[in-house]
N, C-alpha and C positions, 0 to 999 in steps of 0.2 A: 337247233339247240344252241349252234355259236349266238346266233341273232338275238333267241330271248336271254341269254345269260350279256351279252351285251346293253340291255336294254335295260338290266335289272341293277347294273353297274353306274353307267353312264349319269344316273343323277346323280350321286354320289360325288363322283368326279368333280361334275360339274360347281356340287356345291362347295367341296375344298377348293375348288380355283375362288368362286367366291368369296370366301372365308380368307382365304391369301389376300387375294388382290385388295377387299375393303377391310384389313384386320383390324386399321387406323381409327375407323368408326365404331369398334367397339368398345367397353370398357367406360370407363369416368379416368379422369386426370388426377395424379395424388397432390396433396398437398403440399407444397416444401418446407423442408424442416426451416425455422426459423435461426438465423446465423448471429449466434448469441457466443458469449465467453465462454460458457459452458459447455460449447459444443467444439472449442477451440483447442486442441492437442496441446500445443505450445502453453497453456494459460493455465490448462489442469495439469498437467507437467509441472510448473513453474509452482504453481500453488501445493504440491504434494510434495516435492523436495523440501517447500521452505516446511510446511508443517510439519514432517521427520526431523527434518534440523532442528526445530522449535524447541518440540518435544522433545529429544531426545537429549538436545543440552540442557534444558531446565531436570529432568530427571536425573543426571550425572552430576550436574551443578546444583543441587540442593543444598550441601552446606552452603556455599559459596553465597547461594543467595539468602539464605537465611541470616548468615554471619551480616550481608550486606542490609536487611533490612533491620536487624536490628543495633546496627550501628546507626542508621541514617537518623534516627531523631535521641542518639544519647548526646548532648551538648560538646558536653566534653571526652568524648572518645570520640569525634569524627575525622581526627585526623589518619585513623584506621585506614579511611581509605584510601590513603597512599599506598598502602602495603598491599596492594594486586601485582599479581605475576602478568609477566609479559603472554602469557597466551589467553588467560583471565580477559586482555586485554583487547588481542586480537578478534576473542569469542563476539563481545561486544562490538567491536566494527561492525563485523559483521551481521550481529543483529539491525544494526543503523543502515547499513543497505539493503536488506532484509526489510526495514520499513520503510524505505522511499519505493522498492518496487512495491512493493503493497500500497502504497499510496498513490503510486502509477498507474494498478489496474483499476484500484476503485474511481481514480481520475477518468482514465479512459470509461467507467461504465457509466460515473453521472454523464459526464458529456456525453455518450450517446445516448442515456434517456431522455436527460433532461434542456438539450440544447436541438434544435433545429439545425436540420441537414447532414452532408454526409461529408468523413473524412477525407483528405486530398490523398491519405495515403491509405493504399488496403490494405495492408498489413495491418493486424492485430498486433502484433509483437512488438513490429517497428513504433507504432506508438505508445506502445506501455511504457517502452524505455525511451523514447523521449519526453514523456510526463515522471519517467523515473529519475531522467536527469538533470530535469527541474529542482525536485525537493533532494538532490547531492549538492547541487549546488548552492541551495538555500542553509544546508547544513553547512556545507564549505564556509561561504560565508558569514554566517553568522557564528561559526564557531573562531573564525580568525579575526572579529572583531570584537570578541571576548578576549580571548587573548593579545591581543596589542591594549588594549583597555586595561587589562586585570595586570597584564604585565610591569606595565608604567608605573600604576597609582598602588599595586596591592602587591609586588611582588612574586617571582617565582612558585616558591612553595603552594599558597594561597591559589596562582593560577591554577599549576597540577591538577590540585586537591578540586580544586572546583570544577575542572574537566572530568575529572574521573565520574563525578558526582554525574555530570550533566552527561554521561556514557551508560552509566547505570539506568536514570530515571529513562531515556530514550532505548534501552533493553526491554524496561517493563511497557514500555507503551508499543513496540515490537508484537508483545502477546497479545495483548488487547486489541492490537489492529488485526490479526490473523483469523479470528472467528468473525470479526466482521466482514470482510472482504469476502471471505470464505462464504457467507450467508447470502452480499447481495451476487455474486458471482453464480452458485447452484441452487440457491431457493430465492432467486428475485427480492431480496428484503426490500421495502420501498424506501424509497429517498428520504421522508419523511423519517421512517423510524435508526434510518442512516444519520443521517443530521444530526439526531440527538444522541446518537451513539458515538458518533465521533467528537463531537462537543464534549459530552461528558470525558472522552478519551484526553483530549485537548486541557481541558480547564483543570483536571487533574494535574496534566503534567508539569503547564504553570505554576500551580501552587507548590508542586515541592521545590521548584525551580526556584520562586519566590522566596520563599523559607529557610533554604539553603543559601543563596545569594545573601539574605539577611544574617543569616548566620554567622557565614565564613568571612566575609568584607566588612558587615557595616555595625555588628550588634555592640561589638567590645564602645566603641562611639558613641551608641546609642541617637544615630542619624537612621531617621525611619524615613526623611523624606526624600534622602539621597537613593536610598533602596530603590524608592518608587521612581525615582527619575532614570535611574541605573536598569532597572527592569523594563520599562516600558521605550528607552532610544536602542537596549541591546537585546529584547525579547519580542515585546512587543510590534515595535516599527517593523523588524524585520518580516514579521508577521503578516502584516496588511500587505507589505510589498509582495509576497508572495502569493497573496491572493488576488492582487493588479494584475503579476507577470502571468499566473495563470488561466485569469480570463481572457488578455490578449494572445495568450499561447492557442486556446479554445478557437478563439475566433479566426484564428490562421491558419488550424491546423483542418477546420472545416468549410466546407462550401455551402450558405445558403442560399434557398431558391425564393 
């Protein structure tokens, strides 16, 4: 009775040793998830802060910006906008670093679609914000070369006034970069329909930049071509410069094979 109930066992046995030993071989291999922004903690983090912030200041700040857009094209009341309070002020900074990181990560996502090879650095983060500290510093200076400029030839007041202006129009361009980024970050927008989203974001904020600049400096004159020389050594150059510094940033910051 020991014998055949042993006998009736023993394959059994034998087969879980089996089953042990080659477990290796059974099954298929999965697939690995794909190491994209989207999948990145720190990036969806970073993007769901700033969009509460977003949000939540333009709904609190509704007069403020209402009062602000309809001053910007009354001729003669724009002096208005000197009259922001010092955290009015603050808010805005803050939106300006708000869209260099946003510029950061959309920097960091063309460069990895659309450039060959792979970053020196692995960190995701560490390169958002050194593509973030890129365009601070492109603000840096080009906003201290407005002011040593505006300062000399146009006066104090006139500077202010023109800064505050150019604090505002780079507020509104803040919101408009956030649903794109947001777009190519978790639904892949392609480069293509990126390009002309930021173009049009861009070629916007020139022209009130334009308009304003003529406004506040040059209109009482009636020197239109001083405008265009004025807008394209303190707008413009700056501009191209920044898109040199960040090709050769691109090129350093990755390795191709």
């Amino acid at each position: 009775m020991t014998s055949s109930t042993h006998l009736i066992f023993e394959p059994q046995i034998t087969d879980s040793l089996l089953c042990t030993s080659h477990s290796s071989d059974f099954g298929v291999s999965g697939i690995p998830v794909p190491d994209t922004l989207a999948n990145d903690d720190a990036t969806t983090i970073i993007l769901l802060i700033n969009f509460v912030f977003i949000v939540s200041t333009i709904a609190f700040s509704r007069k403020f910006i209402n009062k602000q857009f309809n001053r910007f094209f009354y001729e003669n009341r724009s002096e208005e906008f000197n009259n922001v309070t010092s955290t009015e002020l603050r808010v805005q900074l803050i939106f300006v670093m708000i869209s260099c990181l946003l510029m950061g990560i959309s920097s960091y996502f063309t460069a990895t679609t659309e450039f060959p090879g792979i970053f020196i650095i692995h960190t995701k983060i560490l390169n958002i914000l050194l593509f973030s500290t890129l365009f601070i510093g492109y603000f840096a200076v080009k906003w201290t070369a407005h002011y040593i400029t505006d300062i000399v030839f146009f006066g104090g007041k006139k500077t202010l006034q023109f800064f505050k202006i150019q604090l505002f129009i780079a507020s509104c361009t803040t919101a408009l970069l956030l649903p794109l980024v947001m777009l190519q970050v978790f639904l892949d927008l392609s480069i293509e329909k990126s390009v002309i989203w930021f173009c049009f974001i861009l070629i916007l904020n020139k022209i009130l930049t334009f308009y304003k600049c003529w406004h506040i400096f040059f209109k009482q004159n009636g020197f239109f071509l001083q405008t265009f020389l004025y807008f394209c050594t303190l707008e413009i150059t700056p501009l191209f410069a920044l898109g040199g510094i960040w090709l050769m940033m691109v090129n350093n910051l990755k390795i191709n094979f």
